[in-house]
C-alpha positions in Angstrom: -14.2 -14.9 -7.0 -11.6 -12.6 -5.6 -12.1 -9.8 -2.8 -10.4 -7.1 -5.3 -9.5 -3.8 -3.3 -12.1 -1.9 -3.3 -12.9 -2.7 0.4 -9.7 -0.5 1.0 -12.5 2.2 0.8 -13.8 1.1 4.2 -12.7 3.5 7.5 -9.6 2.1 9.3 -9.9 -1.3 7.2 -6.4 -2.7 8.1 -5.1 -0.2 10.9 -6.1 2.1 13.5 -3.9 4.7 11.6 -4.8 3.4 8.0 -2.8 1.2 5.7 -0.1 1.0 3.5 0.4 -2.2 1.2 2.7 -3.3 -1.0 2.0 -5.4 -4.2 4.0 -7.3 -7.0 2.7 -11.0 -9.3 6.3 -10.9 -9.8 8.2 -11.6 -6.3 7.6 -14.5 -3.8 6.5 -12.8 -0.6 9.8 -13.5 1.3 12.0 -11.6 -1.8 9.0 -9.1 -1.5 9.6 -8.4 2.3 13.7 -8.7 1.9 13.5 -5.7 -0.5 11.2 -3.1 1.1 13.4 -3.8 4.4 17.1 -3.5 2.1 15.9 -0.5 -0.2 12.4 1.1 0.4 13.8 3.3 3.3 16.2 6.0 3.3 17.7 3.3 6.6 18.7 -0.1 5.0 16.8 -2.6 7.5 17.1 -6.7 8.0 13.3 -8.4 8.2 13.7 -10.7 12.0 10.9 -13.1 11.8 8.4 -13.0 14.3 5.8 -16.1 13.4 2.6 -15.7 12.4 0.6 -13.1 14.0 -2.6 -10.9 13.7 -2.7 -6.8 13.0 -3.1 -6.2 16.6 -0.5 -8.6 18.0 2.1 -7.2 15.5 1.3 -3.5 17.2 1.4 -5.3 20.5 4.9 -6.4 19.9 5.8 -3.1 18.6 4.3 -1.3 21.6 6.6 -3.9 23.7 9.8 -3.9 21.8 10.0 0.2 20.8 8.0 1.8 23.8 5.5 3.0 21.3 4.2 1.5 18.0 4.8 4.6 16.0 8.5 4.3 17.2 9.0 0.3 14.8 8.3 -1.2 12.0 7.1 -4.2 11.1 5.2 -5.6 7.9 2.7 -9.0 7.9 3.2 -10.7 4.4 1.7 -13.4 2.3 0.6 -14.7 -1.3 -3.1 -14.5 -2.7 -4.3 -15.1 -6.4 -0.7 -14.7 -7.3 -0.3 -11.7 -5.7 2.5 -11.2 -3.5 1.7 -8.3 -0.7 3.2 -7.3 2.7 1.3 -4.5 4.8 3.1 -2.1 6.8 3.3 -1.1 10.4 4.3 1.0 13.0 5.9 4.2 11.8 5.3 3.8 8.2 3.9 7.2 7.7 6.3 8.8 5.0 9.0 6.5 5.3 8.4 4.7 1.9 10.6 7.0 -0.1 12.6 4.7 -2.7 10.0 2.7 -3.5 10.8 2.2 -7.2 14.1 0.9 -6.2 12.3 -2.4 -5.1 10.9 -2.7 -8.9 14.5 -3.1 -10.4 15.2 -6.2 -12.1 11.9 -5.6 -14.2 9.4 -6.4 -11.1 5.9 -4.6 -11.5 5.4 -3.1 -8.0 2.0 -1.5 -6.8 1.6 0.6 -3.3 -1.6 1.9 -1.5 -1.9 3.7 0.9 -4.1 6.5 3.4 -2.9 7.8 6.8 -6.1 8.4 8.6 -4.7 9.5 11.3 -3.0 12.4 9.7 -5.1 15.8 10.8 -3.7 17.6 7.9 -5.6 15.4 6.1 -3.3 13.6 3.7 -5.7 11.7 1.0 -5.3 7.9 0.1 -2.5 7.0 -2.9 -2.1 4.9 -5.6 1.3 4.5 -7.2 2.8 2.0 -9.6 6.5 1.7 -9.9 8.4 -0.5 -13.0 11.7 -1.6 -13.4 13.4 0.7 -11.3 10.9 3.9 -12.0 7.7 5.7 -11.0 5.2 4.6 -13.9 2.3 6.6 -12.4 -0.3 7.5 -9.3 -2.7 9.6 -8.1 -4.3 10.9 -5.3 -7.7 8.7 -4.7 -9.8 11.6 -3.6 -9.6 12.9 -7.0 -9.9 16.4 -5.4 -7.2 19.3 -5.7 -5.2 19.0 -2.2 -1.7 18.2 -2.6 -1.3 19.2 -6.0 -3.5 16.7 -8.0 -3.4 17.3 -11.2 -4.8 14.1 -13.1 -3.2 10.7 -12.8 0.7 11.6 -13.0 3.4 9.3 -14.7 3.6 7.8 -18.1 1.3 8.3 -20.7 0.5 4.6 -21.2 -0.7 3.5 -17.8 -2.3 7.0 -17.7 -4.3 6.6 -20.9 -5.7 3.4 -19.3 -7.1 4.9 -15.7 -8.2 8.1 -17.3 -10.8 7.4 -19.6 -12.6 4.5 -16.7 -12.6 7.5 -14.1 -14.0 10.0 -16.5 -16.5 7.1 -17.3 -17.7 7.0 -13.9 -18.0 10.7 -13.5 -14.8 11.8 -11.6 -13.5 13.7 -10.7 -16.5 15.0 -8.9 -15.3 17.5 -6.0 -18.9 17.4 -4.7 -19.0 13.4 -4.6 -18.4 11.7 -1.2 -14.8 11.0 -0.5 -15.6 7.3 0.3 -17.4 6.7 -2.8 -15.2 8.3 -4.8 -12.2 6.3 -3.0 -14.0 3.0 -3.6 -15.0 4.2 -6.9 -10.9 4.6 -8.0 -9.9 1.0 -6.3 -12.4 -0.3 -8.6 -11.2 1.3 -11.4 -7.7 0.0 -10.3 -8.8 -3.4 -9.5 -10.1 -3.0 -13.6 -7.1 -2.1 -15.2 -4.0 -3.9 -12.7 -6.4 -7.0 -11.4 -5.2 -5.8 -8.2 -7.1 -7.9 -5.5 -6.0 -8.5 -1.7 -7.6 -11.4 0.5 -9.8 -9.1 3.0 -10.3 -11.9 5.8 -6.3 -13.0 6.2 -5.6 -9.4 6.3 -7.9 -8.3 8.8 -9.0 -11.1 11.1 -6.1 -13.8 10.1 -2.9 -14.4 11.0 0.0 -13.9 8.3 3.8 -14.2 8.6 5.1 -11.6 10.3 8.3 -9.9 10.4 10.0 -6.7 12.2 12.5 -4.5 10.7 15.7 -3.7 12.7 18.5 -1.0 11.7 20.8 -3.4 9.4 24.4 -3.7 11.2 
């Protein structure tokens, strides 16, 4: 029995400002971490270890080492079900922009992720990067703000979320956004296995690092 992701539906599940997690079966967590911090970012960073620490001691830390959370960035990591994941914080928001580049070498690499606290608002993601390039995402609201047009990417992975979201009668502009969020993670969770270990996220502690402007 695994927790799967579709608890990633639930308000502020992670973070006060939302979440934003990594995923790969195909990288140990520590290779995981090393290559968000080296390549992810337009600024190549180097992971400092920081022990093992909860959600809000890792924005404590921030809070003390930056003078604001918003202003580091920091990612709590581990292994589950032989999934690999690392969950961001701090500034994260819109940061992520090479994302693909930590697929290369072959590595399947899955990101979600919903900034709550944006007033715009910006709706949760999916995205699914191979081998060095975007394979396909969406936006989990299934509605038409910033530019949805179906699930975008490749025509394989597409072919295999399509058809399950249709099946469970989305999109559906007049559905609530919660259920409809839960409803894609599920349909995620169908087609990738995607699962994340709820408790160690939320209430646990997890290896812990923070990212620092690489010399």
């Amino acid at each position: 029995m695994t927790d799967g992701i579709t608890w990633l539906a639930e308000r502020k599940c992670i973070d006060f400002s939302g979440h934003s997690v990594l995923m790969s079966r195909d990288l140990a967590p520590g290779e995981l971490v090393s290559r968000i911090a080296e390549r992810a970012f337009d600024t190549p960073y180097t992971p400092r270890g920081i022990g093992e620490l909860t959600g809000p001691q890792v924005n404590d830390l921030l809070d003390d080492l930056c003078g604001d959370v918003w202003d580091g960035l920091a990612l709590r990591h581990g292994r589950d079900g032989g999934w690999s994941f690392a969950v961001c914080y701090g500034g994260w928001m819109g940061e992520l922009v090479n994302r693909s580049a930590v697929s290369r070498g072959g590595v399947h690499l899955f990101h979600l992720e919903y900034e709550e606290e944006n007033g715009k608002p910006v709706p949760p993601h999916f995205a699914y990067h191979h081998d060095d390039r975007f394979r396909c995402g969406f936006n989990l609201h299934l509605d038409h703000s910033w530019g949805y047009d179906g699930v975008d990417g490749d025509p394989e992975p597409a072919r295999r979320i399509e058809p399950l979201l249709s099946a469970a009668g989305l999109p559906d502009e007049n559905a609530d956004p919660e259920r409809v969020h839960r409803t894609a993670l599920d349909v995620l969770g169908q087609v990738f296995g995607l699962s994340l270990p709820r408790q160690r996220i939320v209430e646990g502690t997890l290896d812990s690092v923070v990212l620092e402007e690489a010399d």
